[in-house]
Backbone as JSON, one array per atom type, in Angstrom:
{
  "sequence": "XXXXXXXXXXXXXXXXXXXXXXXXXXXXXXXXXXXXXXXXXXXXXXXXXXXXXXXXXXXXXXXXXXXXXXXXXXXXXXXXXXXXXXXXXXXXXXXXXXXXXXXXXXXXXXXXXXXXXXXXXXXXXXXXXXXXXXXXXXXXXXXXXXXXXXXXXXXXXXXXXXXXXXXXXXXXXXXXXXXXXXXXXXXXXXXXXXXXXXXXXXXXXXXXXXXXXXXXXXXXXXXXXXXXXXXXXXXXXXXXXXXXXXXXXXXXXXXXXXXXXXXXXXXXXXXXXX",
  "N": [[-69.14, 59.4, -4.47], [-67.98, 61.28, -2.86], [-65.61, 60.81, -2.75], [-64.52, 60.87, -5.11], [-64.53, 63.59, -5.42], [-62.47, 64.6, -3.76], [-60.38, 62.95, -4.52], [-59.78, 64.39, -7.2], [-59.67, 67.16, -6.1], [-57.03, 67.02, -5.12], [-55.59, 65.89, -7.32], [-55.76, 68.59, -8.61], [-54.41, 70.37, -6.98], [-51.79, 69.36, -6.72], [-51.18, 69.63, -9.65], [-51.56, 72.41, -9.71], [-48.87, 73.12, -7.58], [-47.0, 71.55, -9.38], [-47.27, 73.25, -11.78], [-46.3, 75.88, -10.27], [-43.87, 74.98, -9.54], [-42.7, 74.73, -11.77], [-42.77, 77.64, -13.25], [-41.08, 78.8, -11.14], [-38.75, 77.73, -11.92], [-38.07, 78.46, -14.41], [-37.94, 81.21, -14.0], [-35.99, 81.61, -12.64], [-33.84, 80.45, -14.01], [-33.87, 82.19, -16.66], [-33.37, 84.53, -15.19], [-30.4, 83.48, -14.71], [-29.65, 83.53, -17.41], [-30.03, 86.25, -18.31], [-28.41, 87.86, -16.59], [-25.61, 86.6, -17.68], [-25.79, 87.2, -19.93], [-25.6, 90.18, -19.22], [-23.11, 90.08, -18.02], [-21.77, 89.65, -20.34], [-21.85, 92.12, -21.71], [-20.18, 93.78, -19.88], [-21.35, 94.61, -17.87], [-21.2, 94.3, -14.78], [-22.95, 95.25, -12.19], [-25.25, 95.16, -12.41], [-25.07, 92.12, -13.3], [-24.83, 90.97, -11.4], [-27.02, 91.46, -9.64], [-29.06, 90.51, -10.7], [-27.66, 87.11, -10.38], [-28.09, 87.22, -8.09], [-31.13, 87.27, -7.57], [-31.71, 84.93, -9.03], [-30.42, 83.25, -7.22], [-31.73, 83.27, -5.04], [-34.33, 82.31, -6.23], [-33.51, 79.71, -6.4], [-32.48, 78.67, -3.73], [-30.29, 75.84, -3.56], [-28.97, 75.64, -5.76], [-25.77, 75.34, -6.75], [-23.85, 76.5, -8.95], [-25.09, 78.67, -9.56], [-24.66, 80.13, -7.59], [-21.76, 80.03, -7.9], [-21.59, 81.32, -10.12], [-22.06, 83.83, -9.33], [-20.31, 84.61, -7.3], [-17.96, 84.51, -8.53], [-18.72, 87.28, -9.8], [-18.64, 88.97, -7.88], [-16.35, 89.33, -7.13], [-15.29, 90.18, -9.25], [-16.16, 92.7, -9.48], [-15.28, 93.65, -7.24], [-12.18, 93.63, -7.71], [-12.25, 95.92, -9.84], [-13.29, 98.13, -8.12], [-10.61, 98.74, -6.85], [-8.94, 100.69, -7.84], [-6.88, 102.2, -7.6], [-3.18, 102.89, -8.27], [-1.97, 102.02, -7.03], [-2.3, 99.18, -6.4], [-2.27, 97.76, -8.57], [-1.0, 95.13, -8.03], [-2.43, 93.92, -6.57], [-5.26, 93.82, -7.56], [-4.65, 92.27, -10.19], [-4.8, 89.67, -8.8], [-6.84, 89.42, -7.36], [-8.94, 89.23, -9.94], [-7.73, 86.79, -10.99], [-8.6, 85.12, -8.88], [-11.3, 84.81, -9.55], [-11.14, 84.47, -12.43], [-10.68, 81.84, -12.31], [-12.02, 80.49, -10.07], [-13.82, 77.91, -8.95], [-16.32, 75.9, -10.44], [-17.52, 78.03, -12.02], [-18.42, 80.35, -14.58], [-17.61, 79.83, -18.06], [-17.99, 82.17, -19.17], [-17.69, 84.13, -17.65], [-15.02, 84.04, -16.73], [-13.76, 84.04, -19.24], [-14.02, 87.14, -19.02], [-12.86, 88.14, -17.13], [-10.0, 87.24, -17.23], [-9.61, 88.93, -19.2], [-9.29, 91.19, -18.03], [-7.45, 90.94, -16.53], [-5.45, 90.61, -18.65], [-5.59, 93.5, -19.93], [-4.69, 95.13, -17.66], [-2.2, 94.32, -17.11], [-0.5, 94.73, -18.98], [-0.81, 97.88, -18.9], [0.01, 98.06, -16.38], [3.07, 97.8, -17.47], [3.31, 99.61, -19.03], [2.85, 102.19, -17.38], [5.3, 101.65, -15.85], [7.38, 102.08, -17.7], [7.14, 104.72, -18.43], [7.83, 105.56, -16.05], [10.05, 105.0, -15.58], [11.21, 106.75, -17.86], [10.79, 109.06, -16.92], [12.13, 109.0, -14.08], [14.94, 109.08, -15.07], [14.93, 111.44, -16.36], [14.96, 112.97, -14.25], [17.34, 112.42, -12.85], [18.51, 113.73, -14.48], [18.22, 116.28, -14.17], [18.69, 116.79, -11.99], [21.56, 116.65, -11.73], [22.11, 119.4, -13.13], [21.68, 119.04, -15.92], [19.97, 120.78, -17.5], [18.61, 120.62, -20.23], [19.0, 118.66, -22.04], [17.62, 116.8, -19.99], [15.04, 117.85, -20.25], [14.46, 116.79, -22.67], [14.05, 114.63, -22.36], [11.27, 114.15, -20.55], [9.78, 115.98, -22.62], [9.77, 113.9, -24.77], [8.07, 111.95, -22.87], [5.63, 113.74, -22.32], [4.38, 113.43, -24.69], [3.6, 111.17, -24.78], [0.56, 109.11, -24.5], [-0.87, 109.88, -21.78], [-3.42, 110.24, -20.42], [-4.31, 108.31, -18.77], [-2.01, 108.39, -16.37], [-2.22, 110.51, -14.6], [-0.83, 111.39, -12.62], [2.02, 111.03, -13.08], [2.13, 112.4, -15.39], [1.5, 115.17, -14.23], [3.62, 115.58, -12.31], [6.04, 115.5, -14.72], [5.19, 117.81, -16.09], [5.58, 120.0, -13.9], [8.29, 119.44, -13.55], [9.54, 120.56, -15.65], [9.06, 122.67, -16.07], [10.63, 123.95, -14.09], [13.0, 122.74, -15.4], [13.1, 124.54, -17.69], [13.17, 127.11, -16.19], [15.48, 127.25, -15.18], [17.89, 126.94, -17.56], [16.51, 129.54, -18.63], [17.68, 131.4, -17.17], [20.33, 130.29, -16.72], [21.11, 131.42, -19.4], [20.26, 134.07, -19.45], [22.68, 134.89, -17.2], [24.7, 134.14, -18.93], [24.92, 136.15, -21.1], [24.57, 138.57, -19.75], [27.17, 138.59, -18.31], [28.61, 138.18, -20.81], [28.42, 140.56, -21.59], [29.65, 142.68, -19.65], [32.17, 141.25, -20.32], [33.34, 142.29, -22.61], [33.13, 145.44, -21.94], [34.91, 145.31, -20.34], [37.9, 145.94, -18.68], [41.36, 146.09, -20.03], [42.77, 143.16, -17.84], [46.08, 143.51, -16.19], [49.03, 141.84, -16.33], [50.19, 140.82, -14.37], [48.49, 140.67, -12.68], [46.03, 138.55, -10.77], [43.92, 136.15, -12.77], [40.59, 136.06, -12.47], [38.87, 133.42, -11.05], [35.65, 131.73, -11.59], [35.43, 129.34, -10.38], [36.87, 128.68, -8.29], [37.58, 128.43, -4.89], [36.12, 130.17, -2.56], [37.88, 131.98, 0.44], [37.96, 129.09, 3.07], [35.49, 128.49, 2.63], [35.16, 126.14, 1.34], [36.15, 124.13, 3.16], [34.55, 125.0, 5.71], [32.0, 123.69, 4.07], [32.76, 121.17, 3.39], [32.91, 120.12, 6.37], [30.3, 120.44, 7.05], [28.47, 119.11, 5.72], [29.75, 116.5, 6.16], [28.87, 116.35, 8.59], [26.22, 116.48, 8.51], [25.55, 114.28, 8.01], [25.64, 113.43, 4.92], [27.74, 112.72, 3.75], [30.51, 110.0, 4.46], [33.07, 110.6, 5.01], [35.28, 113.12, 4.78], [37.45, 112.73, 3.04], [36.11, 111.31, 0.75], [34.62, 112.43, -0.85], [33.56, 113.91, -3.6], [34.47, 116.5, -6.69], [32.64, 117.87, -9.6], [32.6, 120.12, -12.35], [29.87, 122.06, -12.63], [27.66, 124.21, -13.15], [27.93, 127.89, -14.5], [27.15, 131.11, -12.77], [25.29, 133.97, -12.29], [28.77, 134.91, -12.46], [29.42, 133.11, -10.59], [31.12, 130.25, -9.41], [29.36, 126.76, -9.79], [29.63, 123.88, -8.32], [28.78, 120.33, -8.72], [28.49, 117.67, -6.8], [29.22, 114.83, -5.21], [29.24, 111.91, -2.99], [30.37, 109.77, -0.78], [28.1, 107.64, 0.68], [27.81, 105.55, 3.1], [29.31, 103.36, 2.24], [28.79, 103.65, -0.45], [29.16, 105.36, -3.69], [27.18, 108.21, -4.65], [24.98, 111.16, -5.98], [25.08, 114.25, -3.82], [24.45, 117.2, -3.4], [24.2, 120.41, -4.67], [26.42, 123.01, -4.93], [27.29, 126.13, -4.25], [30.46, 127.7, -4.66], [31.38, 129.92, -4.05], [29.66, 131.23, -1.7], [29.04, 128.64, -0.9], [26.4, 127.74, -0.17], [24.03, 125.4, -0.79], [22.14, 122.82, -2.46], [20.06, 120.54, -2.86]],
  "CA": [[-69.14, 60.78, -4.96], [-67.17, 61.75, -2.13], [-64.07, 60.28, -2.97], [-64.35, 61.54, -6.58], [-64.31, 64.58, -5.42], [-61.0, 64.62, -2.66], [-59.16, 62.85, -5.71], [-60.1, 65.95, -8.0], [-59.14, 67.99, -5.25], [-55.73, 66.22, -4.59], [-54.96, 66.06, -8.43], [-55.41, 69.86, -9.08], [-53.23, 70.9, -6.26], [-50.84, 68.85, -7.35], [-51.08, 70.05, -10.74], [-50.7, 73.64, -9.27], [-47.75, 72.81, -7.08], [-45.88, 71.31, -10.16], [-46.98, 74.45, -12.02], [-45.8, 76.92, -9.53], [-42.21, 75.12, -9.47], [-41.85, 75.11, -13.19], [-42.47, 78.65, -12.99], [-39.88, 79.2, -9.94], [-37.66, 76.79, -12.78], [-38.04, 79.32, -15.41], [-37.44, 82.2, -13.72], [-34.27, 81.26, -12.38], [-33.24, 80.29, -15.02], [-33.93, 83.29, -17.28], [-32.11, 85.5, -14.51], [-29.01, 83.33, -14.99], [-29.59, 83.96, -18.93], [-29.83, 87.57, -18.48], [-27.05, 87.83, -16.23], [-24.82, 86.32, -18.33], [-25.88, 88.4, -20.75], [-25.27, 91.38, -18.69], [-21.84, 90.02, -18.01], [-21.07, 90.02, -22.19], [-22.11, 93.97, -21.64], [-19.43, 93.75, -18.84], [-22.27, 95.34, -17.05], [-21.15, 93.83, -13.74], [-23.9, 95.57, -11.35], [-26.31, 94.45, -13.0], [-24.78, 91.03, -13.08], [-24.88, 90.75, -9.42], [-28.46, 91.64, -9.01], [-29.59, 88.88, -11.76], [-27.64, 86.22, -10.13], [-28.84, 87.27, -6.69], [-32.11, 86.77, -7.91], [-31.34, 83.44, -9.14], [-29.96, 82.59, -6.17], [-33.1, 83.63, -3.95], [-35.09, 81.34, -6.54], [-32.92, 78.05, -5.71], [-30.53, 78.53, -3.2], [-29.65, 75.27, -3.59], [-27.97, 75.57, -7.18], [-24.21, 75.68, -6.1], [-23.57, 76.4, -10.22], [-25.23, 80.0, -9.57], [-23.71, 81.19, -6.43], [-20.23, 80.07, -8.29], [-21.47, 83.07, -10.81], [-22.29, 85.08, -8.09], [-19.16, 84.73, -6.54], [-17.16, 85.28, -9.61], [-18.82, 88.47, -10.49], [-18.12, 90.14, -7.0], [-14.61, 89.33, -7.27], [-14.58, 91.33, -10.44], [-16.59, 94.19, -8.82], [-13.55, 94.21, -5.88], [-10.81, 94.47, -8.11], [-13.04, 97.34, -10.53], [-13.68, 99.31, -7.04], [-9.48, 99.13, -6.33], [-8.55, 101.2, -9.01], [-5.63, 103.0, -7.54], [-2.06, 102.79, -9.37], [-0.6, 101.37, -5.95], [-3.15, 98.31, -5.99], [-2.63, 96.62, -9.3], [-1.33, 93.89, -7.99], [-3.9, 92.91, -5.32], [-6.1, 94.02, -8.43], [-4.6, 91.24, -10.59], [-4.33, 88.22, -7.87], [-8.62, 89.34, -7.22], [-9.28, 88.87, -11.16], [-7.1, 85.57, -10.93], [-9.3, 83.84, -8.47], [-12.67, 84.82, -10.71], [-10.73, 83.24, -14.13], [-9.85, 80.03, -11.66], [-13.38, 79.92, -9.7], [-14.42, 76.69, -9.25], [-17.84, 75.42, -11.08], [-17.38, 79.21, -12.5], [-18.68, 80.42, -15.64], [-16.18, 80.4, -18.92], [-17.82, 83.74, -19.76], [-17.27, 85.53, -16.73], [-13.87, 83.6, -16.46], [-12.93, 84.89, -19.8], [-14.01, 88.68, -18.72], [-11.26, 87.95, -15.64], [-9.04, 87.2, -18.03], [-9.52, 90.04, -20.64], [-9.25, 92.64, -17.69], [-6.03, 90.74, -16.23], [-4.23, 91.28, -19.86], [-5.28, 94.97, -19.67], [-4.16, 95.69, -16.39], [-0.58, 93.71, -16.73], [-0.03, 96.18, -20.45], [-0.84, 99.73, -18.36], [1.36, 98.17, -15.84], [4.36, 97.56, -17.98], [3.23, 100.85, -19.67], [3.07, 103.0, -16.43], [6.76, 101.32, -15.64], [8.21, 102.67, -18.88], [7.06, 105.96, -18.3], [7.92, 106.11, -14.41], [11.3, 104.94, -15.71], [11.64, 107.55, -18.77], [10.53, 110.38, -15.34], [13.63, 108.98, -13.03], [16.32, 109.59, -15.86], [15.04, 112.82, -16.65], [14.94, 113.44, -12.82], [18.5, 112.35, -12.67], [19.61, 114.51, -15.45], [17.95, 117.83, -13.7], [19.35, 117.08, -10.22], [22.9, 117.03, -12.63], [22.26, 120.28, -14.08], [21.95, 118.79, -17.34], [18.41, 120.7, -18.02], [18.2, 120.37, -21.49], [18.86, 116.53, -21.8], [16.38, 116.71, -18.98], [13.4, 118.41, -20.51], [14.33, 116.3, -24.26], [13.18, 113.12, -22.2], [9.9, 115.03, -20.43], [8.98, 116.0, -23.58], [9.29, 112.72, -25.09], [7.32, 111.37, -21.75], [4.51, 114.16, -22.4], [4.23, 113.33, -25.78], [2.7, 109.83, -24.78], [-0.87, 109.28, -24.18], [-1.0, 110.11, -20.29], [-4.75, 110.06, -19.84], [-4.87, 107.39, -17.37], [-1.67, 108.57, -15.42], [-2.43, 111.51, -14.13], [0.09, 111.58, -11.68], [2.95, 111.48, -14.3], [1.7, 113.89, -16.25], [1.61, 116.37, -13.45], [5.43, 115.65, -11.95], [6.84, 115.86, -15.68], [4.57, 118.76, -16.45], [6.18, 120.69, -12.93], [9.98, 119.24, -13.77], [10.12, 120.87, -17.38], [9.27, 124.21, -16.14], [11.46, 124.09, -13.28], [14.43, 123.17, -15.99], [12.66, 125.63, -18.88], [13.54, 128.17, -15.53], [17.03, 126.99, -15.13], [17.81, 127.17, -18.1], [16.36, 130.44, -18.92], [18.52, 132.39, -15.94], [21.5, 130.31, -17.08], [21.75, 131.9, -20.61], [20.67, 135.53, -18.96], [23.4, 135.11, -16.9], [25.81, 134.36, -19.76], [24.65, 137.12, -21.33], [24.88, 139.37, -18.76], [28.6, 138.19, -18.5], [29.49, 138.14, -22.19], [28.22, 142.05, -21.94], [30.52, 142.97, -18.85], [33.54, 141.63, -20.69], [32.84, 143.55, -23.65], [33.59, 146.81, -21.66], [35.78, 145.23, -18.82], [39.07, 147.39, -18.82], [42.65, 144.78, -19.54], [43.56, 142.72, -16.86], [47.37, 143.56, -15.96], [49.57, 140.89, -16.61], [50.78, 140.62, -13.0], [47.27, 140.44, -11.9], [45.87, 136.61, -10.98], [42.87, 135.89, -13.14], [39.64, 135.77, -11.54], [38.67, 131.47, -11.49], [34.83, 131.12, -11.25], [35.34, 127.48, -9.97], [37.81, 128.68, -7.19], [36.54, 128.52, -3.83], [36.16, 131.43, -2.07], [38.62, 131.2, 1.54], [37.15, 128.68, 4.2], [34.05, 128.2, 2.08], [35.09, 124.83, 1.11], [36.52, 123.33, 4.89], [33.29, 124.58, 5.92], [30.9, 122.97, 3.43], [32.64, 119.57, 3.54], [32.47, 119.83, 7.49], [28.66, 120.87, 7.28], [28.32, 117.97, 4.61], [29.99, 115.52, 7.0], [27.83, 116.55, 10.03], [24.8, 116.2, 7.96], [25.17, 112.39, 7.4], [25.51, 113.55, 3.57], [29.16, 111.93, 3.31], [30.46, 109.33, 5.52], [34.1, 111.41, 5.35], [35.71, 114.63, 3.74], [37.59, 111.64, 1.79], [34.78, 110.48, -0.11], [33.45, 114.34, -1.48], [34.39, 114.62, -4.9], [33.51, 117.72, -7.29], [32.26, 117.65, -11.45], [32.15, 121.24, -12.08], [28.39, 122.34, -12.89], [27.94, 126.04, -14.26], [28.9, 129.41, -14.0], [25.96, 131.74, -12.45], [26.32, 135.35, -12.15], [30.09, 135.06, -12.5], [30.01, 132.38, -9.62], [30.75, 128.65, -10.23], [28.98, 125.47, -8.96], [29.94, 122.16, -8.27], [27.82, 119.18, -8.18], [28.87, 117.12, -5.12], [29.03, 113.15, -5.01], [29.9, 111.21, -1.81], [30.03, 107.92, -0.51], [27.36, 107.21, 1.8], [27.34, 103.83, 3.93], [30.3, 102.67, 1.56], [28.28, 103.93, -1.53], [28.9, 107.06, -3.98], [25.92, 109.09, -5.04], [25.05, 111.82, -5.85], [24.71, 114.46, -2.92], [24.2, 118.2, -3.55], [25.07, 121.14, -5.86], [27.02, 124.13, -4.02], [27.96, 127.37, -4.64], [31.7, 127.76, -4.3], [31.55, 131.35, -3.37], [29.07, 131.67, -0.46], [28.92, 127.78, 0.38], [25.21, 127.25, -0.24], [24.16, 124.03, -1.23], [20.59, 122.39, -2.43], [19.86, 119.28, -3.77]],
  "C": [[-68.13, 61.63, -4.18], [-65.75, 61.86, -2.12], [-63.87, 60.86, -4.06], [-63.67, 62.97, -6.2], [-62.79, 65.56, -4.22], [-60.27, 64.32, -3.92], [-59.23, 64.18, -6.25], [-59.66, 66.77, -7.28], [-57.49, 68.18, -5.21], [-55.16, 66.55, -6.11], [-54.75, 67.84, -8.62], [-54.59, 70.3, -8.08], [-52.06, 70.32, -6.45], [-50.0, 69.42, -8.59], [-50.46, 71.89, -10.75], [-49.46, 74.03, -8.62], [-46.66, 72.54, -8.24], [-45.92, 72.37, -11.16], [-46.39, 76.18, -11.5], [-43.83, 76.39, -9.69], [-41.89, 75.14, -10.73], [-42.03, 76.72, -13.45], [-41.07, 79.13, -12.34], [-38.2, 79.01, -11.12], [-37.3, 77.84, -13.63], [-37.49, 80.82, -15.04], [-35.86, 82.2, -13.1], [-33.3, 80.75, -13.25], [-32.93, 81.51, -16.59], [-33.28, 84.77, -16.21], [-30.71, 85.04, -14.48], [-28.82, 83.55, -16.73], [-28.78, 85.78, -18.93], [-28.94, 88.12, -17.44], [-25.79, 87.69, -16.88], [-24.48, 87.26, -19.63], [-25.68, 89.79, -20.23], [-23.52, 91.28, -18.34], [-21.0, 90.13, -19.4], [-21.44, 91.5, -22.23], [-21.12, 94.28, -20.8], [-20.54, 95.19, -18.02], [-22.42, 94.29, -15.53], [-21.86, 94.22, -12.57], [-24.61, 94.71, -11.32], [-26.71, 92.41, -12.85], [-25.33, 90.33, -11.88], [-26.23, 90.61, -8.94], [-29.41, 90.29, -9.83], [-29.06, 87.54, -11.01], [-28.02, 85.75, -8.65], [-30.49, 86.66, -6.35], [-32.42, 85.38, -8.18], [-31.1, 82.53, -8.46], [-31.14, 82.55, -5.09], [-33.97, 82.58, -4.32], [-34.71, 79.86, -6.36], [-31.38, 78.7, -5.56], [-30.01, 77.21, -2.7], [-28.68, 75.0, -4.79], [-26.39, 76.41, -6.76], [-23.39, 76.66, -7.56], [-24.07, 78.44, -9.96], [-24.4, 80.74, -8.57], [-22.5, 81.17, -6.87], [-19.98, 81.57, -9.16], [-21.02, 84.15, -10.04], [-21.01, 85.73, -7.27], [-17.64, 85.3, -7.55], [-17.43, 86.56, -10.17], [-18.39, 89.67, -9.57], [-16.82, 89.91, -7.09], [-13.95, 90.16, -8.32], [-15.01, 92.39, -10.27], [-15.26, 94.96, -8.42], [-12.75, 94.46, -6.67], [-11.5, 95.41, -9.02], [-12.85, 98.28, -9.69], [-11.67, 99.33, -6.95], [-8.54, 99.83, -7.39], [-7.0, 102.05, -8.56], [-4.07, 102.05, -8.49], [-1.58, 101.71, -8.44], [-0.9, 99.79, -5.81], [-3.01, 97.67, -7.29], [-2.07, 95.27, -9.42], [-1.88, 92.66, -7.31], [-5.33, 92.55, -6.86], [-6.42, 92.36, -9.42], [-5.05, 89.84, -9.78], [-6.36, 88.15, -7.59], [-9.28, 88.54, -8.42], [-9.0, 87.23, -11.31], [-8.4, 84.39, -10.57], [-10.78, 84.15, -9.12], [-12.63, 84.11, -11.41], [-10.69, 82.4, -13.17], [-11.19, 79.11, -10.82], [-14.03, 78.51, -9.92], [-15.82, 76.52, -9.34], [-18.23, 76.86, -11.72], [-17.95, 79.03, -13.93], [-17.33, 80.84, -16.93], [-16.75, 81.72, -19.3], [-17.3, 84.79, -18.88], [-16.28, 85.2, -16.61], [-13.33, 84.58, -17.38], [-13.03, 86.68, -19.81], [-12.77, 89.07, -17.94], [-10.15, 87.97, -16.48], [-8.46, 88.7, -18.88], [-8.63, 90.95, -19.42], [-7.74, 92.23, -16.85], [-5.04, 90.88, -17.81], [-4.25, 92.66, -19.68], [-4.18, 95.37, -18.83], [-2.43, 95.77, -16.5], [0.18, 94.42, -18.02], [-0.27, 97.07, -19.76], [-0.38, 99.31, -17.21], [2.55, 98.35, -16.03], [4.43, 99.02, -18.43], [3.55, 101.99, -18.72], [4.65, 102.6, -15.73], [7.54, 101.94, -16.36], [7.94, 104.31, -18.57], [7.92, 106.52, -16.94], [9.61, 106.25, -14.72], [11.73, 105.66, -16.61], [11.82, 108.7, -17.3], [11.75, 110.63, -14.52], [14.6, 109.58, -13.94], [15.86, 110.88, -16.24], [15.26, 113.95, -15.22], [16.05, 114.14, -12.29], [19.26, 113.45, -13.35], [19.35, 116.29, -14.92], [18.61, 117.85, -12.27], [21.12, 117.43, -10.49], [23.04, 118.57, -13.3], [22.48, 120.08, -15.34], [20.2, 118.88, -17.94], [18.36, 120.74, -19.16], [17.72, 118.66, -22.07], [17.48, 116.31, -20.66], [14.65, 116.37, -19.48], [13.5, 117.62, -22.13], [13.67, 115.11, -23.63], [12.14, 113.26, -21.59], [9.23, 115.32, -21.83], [8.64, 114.97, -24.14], [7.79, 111.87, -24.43], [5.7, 112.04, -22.19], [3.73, 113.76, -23.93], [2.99, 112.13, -26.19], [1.09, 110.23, -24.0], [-1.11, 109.25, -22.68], [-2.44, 109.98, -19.3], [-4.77, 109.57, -18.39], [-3.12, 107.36, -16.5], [-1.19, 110.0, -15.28], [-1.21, 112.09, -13.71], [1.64, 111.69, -12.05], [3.33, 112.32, -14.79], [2.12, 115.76, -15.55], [3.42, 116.73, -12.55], [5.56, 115.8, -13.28], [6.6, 117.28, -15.76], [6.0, 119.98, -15.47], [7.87, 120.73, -13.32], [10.18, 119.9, -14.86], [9.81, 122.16, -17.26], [10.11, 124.39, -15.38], [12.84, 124.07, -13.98], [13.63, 124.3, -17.2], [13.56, 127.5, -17.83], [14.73, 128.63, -15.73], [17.53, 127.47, -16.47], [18.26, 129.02, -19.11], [17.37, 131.77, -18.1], [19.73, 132.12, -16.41], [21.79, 131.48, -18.7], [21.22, 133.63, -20.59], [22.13, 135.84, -18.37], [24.64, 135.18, -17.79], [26.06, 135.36, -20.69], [25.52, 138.52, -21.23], [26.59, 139.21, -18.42], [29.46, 138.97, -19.57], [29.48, 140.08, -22.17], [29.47, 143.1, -20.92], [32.19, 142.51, -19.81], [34.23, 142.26, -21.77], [33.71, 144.87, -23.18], [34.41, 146.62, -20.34], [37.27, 145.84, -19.48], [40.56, 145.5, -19.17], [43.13, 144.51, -18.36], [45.13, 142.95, -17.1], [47.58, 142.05, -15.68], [49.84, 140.09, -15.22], [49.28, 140.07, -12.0], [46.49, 138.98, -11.76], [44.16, 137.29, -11.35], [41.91, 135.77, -12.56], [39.2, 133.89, -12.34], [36.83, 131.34, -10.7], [34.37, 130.24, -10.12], [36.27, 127.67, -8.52], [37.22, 128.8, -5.54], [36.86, 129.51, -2.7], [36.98, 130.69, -0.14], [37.51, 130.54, 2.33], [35.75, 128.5, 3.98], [34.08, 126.2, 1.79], [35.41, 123.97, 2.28], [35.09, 123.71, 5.04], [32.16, 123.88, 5.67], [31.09, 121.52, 3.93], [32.46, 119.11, 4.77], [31.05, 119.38, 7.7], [28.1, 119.3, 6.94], [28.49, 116.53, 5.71], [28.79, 115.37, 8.59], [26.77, 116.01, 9.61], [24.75, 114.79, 8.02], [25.11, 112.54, 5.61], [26.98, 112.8, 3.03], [29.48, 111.33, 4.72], [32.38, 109.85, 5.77], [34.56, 112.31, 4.13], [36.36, 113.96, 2.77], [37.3, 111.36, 0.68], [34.23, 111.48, -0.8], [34.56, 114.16, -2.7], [33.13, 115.23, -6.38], [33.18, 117.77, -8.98], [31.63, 119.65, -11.48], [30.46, 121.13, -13.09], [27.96, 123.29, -14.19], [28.63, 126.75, -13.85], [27.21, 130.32, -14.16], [26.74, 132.72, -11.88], [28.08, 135.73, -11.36], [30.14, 134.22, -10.61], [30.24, 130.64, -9.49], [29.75, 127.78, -9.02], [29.2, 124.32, -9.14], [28.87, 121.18, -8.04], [28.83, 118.29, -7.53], [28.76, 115.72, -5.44], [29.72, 112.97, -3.98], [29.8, 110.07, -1.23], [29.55, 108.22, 0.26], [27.02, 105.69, 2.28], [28.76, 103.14, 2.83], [29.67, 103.23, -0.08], [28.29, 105.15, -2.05], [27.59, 107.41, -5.01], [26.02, 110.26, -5.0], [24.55, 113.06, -4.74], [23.43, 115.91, -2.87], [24.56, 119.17, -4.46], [25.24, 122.27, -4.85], [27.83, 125.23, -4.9], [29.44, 127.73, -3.91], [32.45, 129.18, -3.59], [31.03, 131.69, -1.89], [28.76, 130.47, 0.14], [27.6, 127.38, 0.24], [25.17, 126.35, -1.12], [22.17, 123.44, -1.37], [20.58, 121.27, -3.06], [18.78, 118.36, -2.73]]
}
């Protein structure tokens, strides 16, 4: 009777033991379900906490922690969102899609968000590079041409670069300024010669563009001192405008063996900005 009753004993604990681990079985297994399924939501938090779980219930399944490991990798590059970072961003996503014993769903999420990324890279390139040539064409005094490729630039969907948006935005009033002063000033000109009295024949023309005495030895000295030209040689002038009846030159000079452009200067008083 005794024995009957130790077996009976022995069998139901048994029986509870192998029902407690098919439990443990099930549940770990229905947190890598619904994980996965939280990863087709690209609900990657979530993810994390499901396969954590999974992992707590057998941390010997190497097949879950591979999830696990592929989903924080797509957290990290999510959290590095800056412009300057997408291509640590990409190379993060990379080793997710490549994860060994990895899941193909969360692989192909890695994937999806490495095509994004590498299109609003190429995209934020095209723009940065429409920005420089309009840059170029305002540091030229050529604000119109300027502000036709800004506008173009604003025209595009900017949402997601901010930082774009806000330099073009600034550059197209700065030439809208220019601009606006130049064709007062011509104005203001055209109205003076209107009621200006005849120049005598004998009398030398007044020349805009002419450079007032010892304005120009000084500049190209100044220029040279600066490290802005590597000699008075190398300075050569593209006339600019004409501002209240005074001209300006834009400036190019070789620097280091190389010509660029330097500054724009007023030929009358010598001042110079660029």
């Amino acid at each position: 009777m005794i024995k009957k009753v130790i077996i009976g004993t022995t069998v139901a604990l048994l029986l509870a033991a192998c029902s407690s681990k098919e439990t443990g079985n099930n549940n770990h297994q229905k947190s890598i379900e619904k994980g996965l399924d939280a990863v087709a939501e690209n609900d990657f938090a979530k993810a994390e906490a499901l396969f954590e779980l999974s992992v707590e219930d057998n941390p010997n399944d190497q097949t879950t922690k591979a999830y696990l490991k592929q989903v924080l990798l797509i957290r990290q590059a999510n959290e590095d969102v800056g412009n300057d970072k997408v291509e640590e961003r990409i190379e993060v996503l990379k080793k997710a899609e490549k994860y060994e014993k990895g899941s193909k769903v969360i692989s192909t999420k890695a994937e999806e968000q490495i095509k994004s990324l590498t299109v609003s890279k190429k995209t934020e390139e095209t723009y940065r590079q429409l920005f420089d040539e309009a840059e170029a064409l305002a540091k030229k005094a050529n604000y119109k041409d300027s502000n036709d490729k800004l506008t173009t630039l604003l025209n595009e969907d900017l949402d997601n670069y901010s930082d774009i948006q806000q330099v073009a935005e600034a550059l197209k009033k700065i030439n809208s300024a220019e601009i606006e002063k130049k064709a007062k000033a011509e104005q203001k000109l055209a109205g003076k010669d209107e009621h200006s009295t005849v120049t005598q024949p004998t009398e030398k023309a007044y020349d805009p563009y002419e450079w007032a005495p010892g304005v120009k030895e000084a500049f190209e000295a100044d220029l040279v001192k600066q490290q802005y030209a590597d000699s008075v040689d190398t300075i050569r002038y593209e006339k600019s405008q004409v501002y209240n009846n005074q001209g300006f030159y834009t400036v190019y000079a070789q620097m280091d063996g190389v010509e660029m452009y330097v500054v724009t200067v007023n030929v009358k008083t010598g001042d110079y900005h660029g």
